[in-house]
N, C-alpha and C positions, 0 to 999 in steps of 0.2 A: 533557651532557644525560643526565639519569636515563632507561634505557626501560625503560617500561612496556608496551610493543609493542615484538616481535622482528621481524617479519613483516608487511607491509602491499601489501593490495591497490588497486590503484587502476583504477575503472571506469569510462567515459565512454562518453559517445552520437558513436559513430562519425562519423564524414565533418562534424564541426560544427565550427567553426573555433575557436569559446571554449573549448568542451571540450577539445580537442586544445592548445593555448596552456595550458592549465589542468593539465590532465597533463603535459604536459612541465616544467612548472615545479615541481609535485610530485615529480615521479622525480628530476629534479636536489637538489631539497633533502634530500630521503629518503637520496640514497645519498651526500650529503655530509654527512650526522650516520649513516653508518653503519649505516642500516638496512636489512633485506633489504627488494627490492618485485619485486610479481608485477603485471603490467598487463594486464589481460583483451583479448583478443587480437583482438577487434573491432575495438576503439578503435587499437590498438595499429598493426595492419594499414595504416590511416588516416594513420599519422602517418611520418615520414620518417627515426627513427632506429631502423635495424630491430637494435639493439644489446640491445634492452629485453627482460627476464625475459616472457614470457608464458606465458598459463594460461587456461582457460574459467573461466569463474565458478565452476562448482563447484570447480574445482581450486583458485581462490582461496579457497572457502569451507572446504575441507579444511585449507590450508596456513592463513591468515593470520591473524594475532590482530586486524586491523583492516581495515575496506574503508571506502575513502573515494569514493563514489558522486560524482559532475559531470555535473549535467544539471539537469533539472526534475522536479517530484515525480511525472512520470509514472514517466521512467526510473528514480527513485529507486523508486516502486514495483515494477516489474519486476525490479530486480536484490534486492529485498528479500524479493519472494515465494521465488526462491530461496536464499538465504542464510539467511532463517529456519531450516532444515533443518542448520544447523551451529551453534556458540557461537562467534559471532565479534559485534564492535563493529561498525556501522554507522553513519559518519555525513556527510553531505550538503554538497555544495558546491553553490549556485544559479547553476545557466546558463541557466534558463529562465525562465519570468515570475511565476509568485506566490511558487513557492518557500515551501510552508509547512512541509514535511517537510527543506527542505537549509540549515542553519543557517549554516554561511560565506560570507560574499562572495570571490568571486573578487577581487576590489580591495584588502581587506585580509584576507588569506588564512593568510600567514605565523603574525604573530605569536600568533593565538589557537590555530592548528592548534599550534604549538611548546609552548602549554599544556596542551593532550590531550595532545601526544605524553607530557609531563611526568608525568602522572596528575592533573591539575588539571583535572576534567572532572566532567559527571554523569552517570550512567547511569539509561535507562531501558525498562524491559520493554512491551510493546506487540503484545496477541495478534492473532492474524490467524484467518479461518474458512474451511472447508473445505466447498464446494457440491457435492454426489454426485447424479447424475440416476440413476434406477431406472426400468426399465422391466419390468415381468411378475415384480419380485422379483429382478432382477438390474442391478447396476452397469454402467452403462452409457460412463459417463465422470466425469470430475471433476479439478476444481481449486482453487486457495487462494486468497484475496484479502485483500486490506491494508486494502484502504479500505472497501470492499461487493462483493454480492450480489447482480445484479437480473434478475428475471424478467420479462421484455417481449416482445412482439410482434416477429416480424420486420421488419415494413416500418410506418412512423409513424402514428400515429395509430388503432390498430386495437386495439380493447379483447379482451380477454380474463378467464376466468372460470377460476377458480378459489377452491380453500379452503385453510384456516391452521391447522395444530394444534400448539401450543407441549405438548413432552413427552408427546403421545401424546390432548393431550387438546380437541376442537373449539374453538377459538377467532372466527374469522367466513369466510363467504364473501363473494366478490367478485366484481363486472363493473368492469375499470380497464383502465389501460393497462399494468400489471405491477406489481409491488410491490420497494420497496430496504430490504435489510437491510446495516446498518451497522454498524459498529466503532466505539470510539469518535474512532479516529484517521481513518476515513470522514467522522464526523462535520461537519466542514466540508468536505465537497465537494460532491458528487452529490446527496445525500442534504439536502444545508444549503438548495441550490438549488431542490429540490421542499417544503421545507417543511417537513423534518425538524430536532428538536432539537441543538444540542449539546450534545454528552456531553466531558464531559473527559480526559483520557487516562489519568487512574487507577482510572476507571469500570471493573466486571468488569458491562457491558449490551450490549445490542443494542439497536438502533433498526431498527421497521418502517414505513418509510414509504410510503403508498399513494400512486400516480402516477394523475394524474385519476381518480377513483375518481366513478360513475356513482351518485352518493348524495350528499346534505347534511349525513350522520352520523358516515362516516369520517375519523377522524384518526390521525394518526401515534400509535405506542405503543411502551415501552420494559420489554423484558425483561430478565431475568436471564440475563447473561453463556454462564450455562454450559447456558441451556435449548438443546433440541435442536428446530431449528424445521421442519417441514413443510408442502411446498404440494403438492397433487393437483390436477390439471390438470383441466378438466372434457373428457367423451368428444368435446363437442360443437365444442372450439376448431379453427379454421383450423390446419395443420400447422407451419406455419412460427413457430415458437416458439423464445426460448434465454433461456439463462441467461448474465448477462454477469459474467465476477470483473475488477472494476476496472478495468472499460467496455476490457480488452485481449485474454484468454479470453472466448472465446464457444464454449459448451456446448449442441448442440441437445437440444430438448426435445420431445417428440409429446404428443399430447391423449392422457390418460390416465396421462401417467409421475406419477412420486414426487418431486420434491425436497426433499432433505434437510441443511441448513446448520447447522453445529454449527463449536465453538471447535475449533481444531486445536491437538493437542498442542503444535505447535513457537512458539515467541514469536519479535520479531525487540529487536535488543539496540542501541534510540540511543544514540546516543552525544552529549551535548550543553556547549555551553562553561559553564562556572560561572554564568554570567552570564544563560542561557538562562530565560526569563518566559515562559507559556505564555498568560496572559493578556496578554502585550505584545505577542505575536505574533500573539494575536486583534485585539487593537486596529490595530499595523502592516500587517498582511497584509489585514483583513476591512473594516477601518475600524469596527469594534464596539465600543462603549461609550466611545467617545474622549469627554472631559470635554467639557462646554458652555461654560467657562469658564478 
């Protein structure tokens, strides 16, 4: 077999019984066609042959020309937000239930993985945005996210007031429950659930989508990629405010801070089988636009 990959990491969601059956069945065929592998040391912990190369993610994200994520697209996201920060391929095995981000079945796993390994694969570029809270003119925290953005209340149901200024310049105020800014690879999630568009994944957009918004006139709206978006909190909101990056980061917020969410330099780098349909996998996954006939 040709490699096209020197070096592959392998990630899973710790203490999960498929994961772990999953990864072990990886590392064995890995190191039986000669490849180096690193197993992030979580997963690794978990499983019973403590013989295995490990590494923290980042260390896989340093070393490995490939990381093959096993889990569900949460965990696929969280190992993706980190690894964007390196050039390495990313791609997904589904041990979870919708799996729209992890394109291998665990059941027939082999043979299409042995055609990436081959270079018989596609690549795709997919940016992710970076959420900075300011308070008084100063950074106060921040993080990245895959899928979205959103600014909400602490505790349910409890609206909040603020305004939007795309690139510096007023765009509307708000009484809502907080507002989701999306990616286009967010697109079907959070964002798809509230009522937000899909964008497809070679879109350079963002999607704003208002969360019960306290009026008959707002609706969702879509920017350009690379604007730089701003919400200001109004003085008068309840304290208990955040900003959630892929409903996993949660960033507090005070009435009166700045948030500011803009494209983050780093992209993250799918890795898909030849075969991979993006609209099939809206149809498969969403049940969208399935024929009548």
């Amino acid at each position: 077999m040709a490699q096209h990959y020197k070096t592959i990491g392998l990630i899973g969601k710790p203490n999960h019984e498929g994961a772990s059956a999953t990864i072990e069945t990886l590392h064995t065929y890995l190191l039986e066609n000669k490849y180096d592998v690193i197993v992030e040391q979580a997963v690794a912990s978990s499983m019973s042959d403590d013989s295995m190369n490990t590494g923290t993610l980042t260390q896989i994200g340093e070393i490995a020309d490939l990381a093959i994520v096993v889990g569900g697209d949460g965990y696929m996201l969280g190992a993706a937000r980190v690894l964007a920060c390196y050039d390495i391929g990313v791609i997904g095995v589904n041990r979870g239930n919708l799996g729209f981000l992890t394109d291998l079945s665990p059941q027939e796993l082999i043979e299409p993985l042995a055609e990436i390994l081959a270079g018989n694969s596609r690549s795709e570029q997919r940016f992710i945005v970076e959420a900075e809270v300011y308070r008084h003119g100063r950074m106060k925290s921040s993080n990245s996210a895959v899928n979205e953005a959103v600014l909400h209340a602490g505790k349910v149901a409890s609206m909040i007031e603020f305004e939007v200024y795309i690139d510096g310049s007023f765009m509307f105020s708000q009484r809502s429950d907080g507002l989701i800014i999306s990616t286009p690879t967010g697109s079907t999630a959070y964002s798809m659930s509230a009522g937000g568009p899909i964008l497809t994944p070679n879109l350079n957009a963002l999607s704003l989508v208002p969360m019960f918004p306290h009026t008959l006139t707002s609706r969702p709206i879509v920017v350009d990629g690379d604007s730089e978006i701003k919400l200001v909190l109004a003085n008068d909101n309840h304290e208990n405010l955040q900003v959630s990056c892929d409903g996993h980061v949660i960033l507090a917020v005070m009435p009166g801070d700045e948030v500011i969410i803009k494209k983050s330099p780093y992209t993250i780098r799918l890795i898909h089988p030849l075969n991979h349909d993006y609209f099939n996998v809206l149809r498969n996954k969403l049940s969208w636009g399935n024929k009548l006939y």
